[in-house]
C-alpha atoms as one frame of an Amber mdcrd trajectory, in Angstrom:
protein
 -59.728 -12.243 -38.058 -57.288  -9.937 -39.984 -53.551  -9.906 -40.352 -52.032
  -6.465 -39.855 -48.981  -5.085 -41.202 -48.170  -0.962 -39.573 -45.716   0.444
 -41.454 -45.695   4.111 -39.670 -47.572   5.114 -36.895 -50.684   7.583 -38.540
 -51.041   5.923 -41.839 -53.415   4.273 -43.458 -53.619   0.533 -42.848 -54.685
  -2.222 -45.511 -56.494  -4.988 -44.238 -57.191  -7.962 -45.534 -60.616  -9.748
 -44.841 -61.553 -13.490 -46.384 -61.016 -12.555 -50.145 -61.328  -8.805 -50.162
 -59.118  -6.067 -49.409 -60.248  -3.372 -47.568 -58.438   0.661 -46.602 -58.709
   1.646 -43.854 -57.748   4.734 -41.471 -56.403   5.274 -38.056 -59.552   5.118
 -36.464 -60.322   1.145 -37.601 -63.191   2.694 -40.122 -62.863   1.280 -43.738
 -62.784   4.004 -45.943 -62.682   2.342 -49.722 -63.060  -1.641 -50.505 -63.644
  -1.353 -54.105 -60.253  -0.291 -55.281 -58.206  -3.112 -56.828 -54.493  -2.583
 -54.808 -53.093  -4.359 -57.441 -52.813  -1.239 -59.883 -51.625   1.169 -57.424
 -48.664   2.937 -57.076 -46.549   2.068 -53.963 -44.853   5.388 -52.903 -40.749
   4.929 -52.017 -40.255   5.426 -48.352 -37.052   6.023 -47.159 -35.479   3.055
 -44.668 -35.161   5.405 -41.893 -38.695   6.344 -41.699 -39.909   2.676 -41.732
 -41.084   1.200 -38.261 -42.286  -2.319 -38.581 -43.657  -4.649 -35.632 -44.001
  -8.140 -35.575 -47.000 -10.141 -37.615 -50.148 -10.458 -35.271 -53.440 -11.852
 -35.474 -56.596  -9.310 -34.443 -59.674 -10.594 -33.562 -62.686  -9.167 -34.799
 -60.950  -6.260 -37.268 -59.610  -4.056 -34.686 -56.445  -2.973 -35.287 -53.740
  -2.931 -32.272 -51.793   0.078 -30.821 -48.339   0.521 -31.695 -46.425  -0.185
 -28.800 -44.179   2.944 -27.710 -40.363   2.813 -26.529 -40.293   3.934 -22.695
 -37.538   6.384 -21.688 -35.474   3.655 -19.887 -35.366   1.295 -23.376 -33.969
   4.862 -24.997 -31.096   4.953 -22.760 -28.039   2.878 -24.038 -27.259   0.147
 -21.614 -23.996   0.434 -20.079 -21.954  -2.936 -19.561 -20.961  -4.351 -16.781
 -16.781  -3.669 -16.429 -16.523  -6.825 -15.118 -18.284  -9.488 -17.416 -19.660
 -12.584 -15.506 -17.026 -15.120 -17.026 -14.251 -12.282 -15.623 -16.037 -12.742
 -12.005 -16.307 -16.708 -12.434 -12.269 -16.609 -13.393 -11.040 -14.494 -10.745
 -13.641 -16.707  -8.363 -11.529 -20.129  -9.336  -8.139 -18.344  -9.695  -8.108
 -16.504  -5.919 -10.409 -19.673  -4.285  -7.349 -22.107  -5.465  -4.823 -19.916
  -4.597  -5.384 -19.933  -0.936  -6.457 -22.787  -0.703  -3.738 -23.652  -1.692
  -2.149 -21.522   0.775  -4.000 -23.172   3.966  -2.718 -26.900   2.651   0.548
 -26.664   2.165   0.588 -24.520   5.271  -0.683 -27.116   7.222   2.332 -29.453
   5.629   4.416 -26.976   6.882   3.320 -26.810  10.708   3.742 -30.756  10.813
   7.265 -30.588   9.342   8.317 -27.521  11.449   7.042 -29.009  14.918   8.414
 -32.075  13.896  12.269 -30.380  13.234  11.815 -28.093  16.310  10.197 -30.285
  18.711  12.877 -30.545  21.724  12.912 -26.702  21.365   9.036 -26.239  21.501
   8.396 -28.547  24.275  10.845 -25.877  26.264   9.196 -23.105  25.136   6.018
 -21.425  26.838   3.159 -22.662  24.829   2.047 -19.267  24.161   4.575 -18.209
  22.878   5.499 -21.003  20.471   1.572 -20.133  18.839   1.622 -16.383  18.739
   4.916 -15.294  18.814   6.732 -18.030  16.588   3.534 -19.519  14.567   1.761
 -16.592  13.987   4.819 -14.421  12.598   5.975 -17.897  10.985   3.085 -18.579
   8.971   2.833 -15.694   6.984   6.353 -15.125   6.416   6.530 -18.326   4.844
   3.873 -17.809   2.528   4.765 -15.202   1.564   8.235 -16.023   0.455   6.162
 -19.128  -2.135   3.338 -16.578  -3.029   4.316 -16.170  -6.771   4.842 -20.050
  -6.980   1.581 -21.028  -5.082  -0.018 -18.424  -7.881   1.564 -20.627 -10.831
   0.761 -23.729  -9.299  -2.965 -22.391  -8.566  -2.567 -21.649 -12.080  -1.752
 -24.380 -13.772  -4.058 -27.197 -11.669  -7.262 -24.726 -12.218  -7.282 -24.304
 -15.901  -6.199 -27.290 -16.607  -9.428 -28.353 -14.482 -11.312 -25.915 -17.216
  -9.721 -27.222 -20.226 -10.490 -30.618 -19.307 -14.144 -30.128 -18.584 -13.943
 -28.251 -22.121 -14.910 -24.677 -20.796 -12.297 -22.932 -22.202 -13.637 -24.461
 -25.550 -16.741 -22.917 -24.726 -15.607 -19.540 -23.916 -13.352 -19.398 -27.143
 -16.314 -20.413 -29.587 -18.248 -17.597 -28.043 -15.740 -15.150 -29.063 -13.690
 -14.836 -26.382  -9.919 -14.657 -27.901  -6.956 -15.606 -25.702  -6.053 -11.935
 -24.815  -9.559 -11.399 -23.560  -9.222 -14.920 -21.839  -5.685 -13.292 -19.877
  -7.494 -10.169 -18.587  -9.145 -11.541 -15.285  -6.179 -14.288 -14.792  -3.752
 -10.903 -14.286  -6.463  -8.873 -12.367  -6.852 -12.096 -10.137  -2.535 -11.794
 -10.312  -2.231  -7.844  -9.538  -4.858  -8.943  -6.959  -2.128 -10.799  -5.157
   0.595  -9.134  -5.867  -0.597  -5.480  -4.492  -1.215  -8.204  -1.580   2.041
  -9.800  -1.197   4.330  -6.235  -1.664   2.418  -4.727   0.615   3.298  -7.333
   3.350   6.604  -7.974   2.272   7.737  -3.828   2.547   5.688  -3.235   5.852
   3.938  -6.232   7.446   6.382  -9.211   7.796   9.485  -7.511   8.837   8.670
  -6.324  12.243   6.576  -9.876  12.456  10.398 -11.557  11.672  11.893  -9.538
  14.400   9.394 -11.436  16.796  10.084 -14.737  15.003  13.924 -14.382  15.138
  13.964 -13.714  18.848  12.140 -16.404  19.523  14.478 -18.866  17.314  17.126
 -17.102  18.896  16.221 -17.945  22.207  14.501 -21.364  22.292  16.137 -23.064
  19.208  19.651 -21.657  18.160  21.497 -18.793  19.149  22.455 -16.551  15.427
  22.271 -13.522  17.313  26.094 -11.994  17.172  26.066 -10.433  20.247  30.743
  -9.565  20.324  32.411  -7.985  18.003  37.161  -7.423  17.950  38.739  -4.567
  15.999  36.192  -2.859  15.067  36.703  -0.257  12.597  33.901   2.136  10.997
  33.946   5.533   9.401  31.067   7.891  11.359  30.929  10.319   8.774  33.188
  11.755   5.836  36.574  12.180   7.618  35.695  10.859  11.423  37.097   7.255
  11.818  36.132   5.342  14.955  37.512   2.166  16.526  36.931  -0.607  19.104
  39.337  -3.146  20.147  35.951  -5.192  21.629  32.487  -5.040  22.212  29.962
  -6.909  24.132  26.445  -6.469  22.967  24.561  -7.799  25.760  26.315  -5.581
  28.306  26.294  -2.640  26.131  30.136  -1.798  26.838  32.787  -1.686  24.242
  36.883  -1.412  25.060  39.677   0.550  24.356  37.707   3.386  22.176  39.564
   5.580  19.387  37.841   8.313  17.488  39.844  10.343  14.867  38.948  13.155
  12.927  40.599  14.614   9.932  40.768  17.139   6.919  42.353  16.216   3.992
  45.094  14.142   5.000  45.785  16.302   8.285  44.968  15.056  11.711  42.894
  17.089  13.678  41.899  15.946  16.892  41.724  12.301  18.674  39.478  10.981
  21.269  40.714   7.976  23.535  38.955   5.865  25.794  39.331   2.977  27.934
  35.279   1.985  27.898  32.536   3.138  26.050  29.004   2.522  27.301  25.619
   2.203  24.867  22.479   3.342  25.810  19.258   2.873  24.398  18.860   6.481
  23.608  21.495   6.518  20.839  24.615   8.153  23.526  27.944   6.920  24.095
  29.040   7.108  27.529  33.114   7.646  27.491  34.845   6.577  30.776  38.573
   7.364  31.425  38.774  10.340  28.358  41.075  12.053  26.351  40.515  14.646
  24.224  43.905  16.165  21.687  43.237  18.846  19.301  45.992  19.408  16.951
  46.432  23.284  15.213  49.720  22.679  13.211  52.628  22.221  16.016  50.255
  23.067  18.692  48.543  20.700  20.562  45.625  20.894  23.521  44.686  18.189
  25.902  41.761  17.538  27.796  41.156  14.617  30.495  38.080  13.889  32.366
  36.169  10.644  34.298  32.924  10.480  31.760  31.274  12.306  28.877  28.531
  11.682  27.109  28.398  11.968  23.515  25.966  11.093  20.123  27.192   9.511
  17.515  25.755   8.512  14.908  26.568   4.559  15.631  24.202   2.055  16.671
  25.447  -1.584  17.446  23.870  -3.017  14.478  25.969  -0.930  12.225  29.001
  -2.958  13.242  27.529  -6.269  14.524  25.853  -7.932  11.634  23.569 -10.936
  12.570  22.044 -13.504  10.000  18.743 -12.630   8.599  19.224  -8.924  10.196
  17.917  -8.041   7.044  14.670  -9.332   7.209  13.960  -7.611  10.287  13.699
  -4.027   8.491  10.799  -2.680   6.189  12.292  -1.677   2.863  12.558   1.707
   3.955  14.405   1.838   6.479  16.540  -0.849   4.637  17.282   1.308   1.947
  18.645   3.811   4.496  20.741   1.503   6.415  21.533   0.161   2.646  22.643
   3.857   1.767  24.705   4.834   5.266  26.580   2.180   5.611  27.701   2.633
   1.525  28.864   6.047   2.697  30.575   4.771   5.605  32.780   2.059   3.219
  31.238  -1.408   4.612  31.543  -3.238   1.998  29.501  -6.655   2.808  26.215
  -5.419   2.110  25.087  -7.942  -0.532  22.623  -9.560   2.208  20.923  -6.521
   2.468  21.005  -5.497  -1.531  19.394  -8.774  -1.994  16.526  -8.995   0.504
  15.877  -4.992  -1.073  15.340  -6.369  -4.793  14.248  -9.868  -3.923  10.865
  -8.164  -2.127  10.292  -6.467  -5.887  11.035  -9.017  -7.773   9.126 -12.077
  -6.771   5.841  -9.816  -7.302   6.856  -9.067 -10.563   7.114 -12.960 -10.774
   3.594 -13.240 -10.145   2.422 -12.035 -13.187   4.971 -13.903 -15.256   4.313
 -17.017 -14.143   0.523 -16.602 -14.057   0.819 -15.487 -17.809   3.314 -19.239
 -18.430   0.679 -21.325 -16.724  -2.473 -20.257 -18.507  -0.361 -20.394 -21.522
   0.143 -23.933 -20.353  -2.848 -25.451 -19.212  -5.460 -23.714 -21.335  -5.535
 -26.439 -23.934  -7.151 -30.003 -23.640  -4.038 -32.190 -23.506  -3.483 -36.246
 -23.937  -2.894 -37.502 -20.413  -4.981 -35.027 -18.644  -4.550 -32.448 -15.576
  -1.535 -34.447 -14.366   0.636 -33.976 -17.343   0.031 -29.718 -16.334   0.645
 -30.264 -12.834   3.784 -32.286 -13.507   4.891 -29.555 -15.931   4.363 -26.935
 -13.210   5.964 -28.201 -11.038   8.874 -29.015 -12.662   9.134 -24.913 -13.530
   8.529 -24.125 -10.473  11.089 -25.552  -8.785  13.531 -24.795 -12.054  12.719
 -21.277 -11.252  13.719 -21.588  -7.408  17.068 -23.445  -8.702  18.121 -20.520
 -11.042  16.907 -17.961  -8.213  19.186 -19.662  -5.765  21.998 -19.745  -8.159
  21.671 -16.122  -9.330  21.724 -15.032  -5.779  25.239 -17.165  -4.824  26.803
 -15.293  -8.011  25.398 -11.868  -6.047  27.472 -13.105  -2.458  30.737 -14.272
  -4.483  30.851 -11.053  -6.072  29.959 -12.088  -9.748  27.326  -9.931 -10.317
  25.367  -7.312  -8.604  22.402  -7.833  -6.263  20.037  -6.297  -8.253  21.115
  -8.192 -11.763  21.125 -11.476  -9.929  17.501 -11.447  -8.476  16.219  -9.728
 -11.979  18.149 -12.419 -13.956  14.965 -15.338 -13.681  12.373 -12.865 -13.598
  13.891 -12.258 -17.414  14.605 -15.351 -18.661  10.874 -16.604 -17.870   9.525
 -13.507 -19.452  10.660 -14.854 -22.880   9.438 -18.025 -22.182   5.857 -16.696
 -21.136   6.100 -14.615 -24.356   7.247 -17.740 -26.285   4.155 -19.514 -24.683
   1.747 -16.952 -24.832   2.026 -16.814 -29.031   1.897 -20.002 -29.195  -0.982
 -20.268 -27.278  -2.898 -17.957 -28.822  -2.419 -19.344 -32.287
């Protein structure tokens, strides 16, 4: 038995056997065993060159083969982008967020049957599930998404912290910023999720869910409308002494056009009649063109004529405004600014509120980790109960910001940003003190 020690593959190899010491080459044949080591000169070798492998024992003398790298061990090893703590985060953080979802969801079917029950037993059973329920459900979800993140937050790390893993993952090495990368993937997650629904999905879903509100449990529809008064475009003013929306027919019809401050034509009607191609139908017409002192009149039965009018322009219903993706709410935002109706703030506010709570998502996910990542006296309760009481603080100062926006205080846009501010310097405050 011999212990070997290879210092570079193709040198010579010194062996020792019982008491003697013996050189020998490549090959395993001992060239010289008289030589005392001891007065020899060891030549430098330069780090670099050096290739050592681990102590072994050989049996019977022979000397082992140096083991060589394969091609795949050469390669570097790329890492995984997502690390399996990242994967285990976003696991807890998206599996408690709808559940979440499903049980206060269910809450919410009990109460809701129970508030609308006269009207549901009325109501076609098929229509209460998928016309009402199934628009309902998502809708309301979606309007609680950024707090159902906080609270999913909060009652999920503080399950972590109290079974000491976040301990664990910061004596690894794992700092608090690393710690806050999957928690706002797992948020962005969401968020991409919720804007995406609350632009395109759950507006036409609400016009379903209105109707059927509308017709089986109260009537908010405004279906008549006296002296109205709107501007068509730059210099054409129309008016209506009354219109009836569920007949389509409006009375007593004025159109006036002018340049500058000059009148120069009228048109006068004693009906108009809307179809659902977008054309007024005059009945009982008069048509006056004024050229200075001159005047030309024209009379007739009907004519048909487009405007650019539609009855919602002038007959404004409650929660119209959720019944419109945000594009086509910015339009109706933008034409009826250029055609001076002034109470728009409804319809400013649903725009900037569908922005604004998913920028919410990521502030409070960033204030609950900041909360609930530490081991606290009391346990997961104290976190909860601290969660919820922001939680609803933030609903409070939401619902205050946005009566300032109706009374005229402040603008739409200012009063739904106004939270979404104040509880990013808190979840700053938190964060550095956190991560202390």
């Amino acid at each position: 038995m011999g212990l070997i020690r290879r210092n570079k593959k193709g040198s010579d190899t010194i062996v020792q056997n019982s008491d003697k010491w013996e050189l020998m080459n490549e090959g395993g044949q001992a060239v010289r065993a008289d030589i005392d080591f001891t007065q020899l000169e060891v030549p430098k070798i330069a780090p670099e060159n050096l290739k050592e492998t681990a102590d072994e024992v050989v049996p019977n003398g022979d000397t082992p083969k140096a083991s060589v790298p394969s091609d795949n061990a050469k390669k570097k090893v790329s890492k995984p982008w997502i690390k399996h703590f990242d994967a285990y985060i976003i696991k807890k953080f998206l599996g408690t967020f709808f559940f979440a979802i499903l049980v206060l969801l269910a809450i919410v079917i009990v109460f809701d049957i129970n508030e609308k029950l006269d009207a549901m037993l009325t109501a076609p059973l098929k229509e209460t599930v998928f016309k009402y329920f199934l628009n309902f459900l998502p809708y309301f979800a979606n309007q609680f998404a950024p707090l159902f993140v906080f609270i999913s937050v909060i009652f999920f790390t503080s399950k972590l912290a109290d079974h000491s893993e976040i301990i664990a993952m910061m004596s690894s090495g794992i700092s608090f910023k690393r710690l806050m990368v999957p928690y706002l993937v797992s948020a962005a997650i969401i968020a991409a999720g919720t804007l995406v629904l609350a632009l395109y999905v759950i507006p036409p879903a609400n016009v379903k869910r209105i109707e059927y509100t509308n017709q089986w449990v109260k009537n908010k529809r405004v279906d008549f409308g006296d002296n109205i008064q709107l501007q068509v475009k730059p210099g054409v003013m129309a008016y209506i002494s009354r219109y009836d929306n569920t007949t389509k027919r409006g009375f007593r019809f004025t159109m006036e056009e002018f340049k500058g401050n000059t009148l120069v034509s009228r048109i006068t009607a004693s009906s108009v009649t809307y179809d659902t191609l977008g054309r007024w139908k005059l009945n009982e017409y008069s048509i006056r063109k004024f050229d200075g002192l001159k005047e030309t009149l024209r009379r007739g039965s009907t004519i048909d004529t487009m405007l650019d009018v539609e009855p919602r322009d002038f007959l404004i219903s409650k929660n119209d405004q959720e019944m419109l993706t945000s594009p086509e709410l910015r339009r109706y935002i933008n034409k009826q600014k250029a055609r001076g109706v002034a109470n728009l703030q409804q319809f400013e506010l649903e725009y900037e509120k569908r922005f604004a709570m998913t920028a919410a998502a990521f502030i409070l996910t960033v204030i609950g980790l900041s909360l609930s990542s530490r081991k606290v006296r009391g346990g997961m309760g104290v976190n909860i109960g601290i969660g919820l009481l922001l939680s609803f603080s933030y609903i409070l100062f939401m619902t205050v910001t946005q009566t300032f926006a109706l009374s005229g205080y402040t603008s739409p846009r200012l009063a739904m940003w106004i939270p979404n501010i104040v509880y990013t310097i808190i979840a700053i405050f938190l964060y550095h003190r956190a991560s202390q």
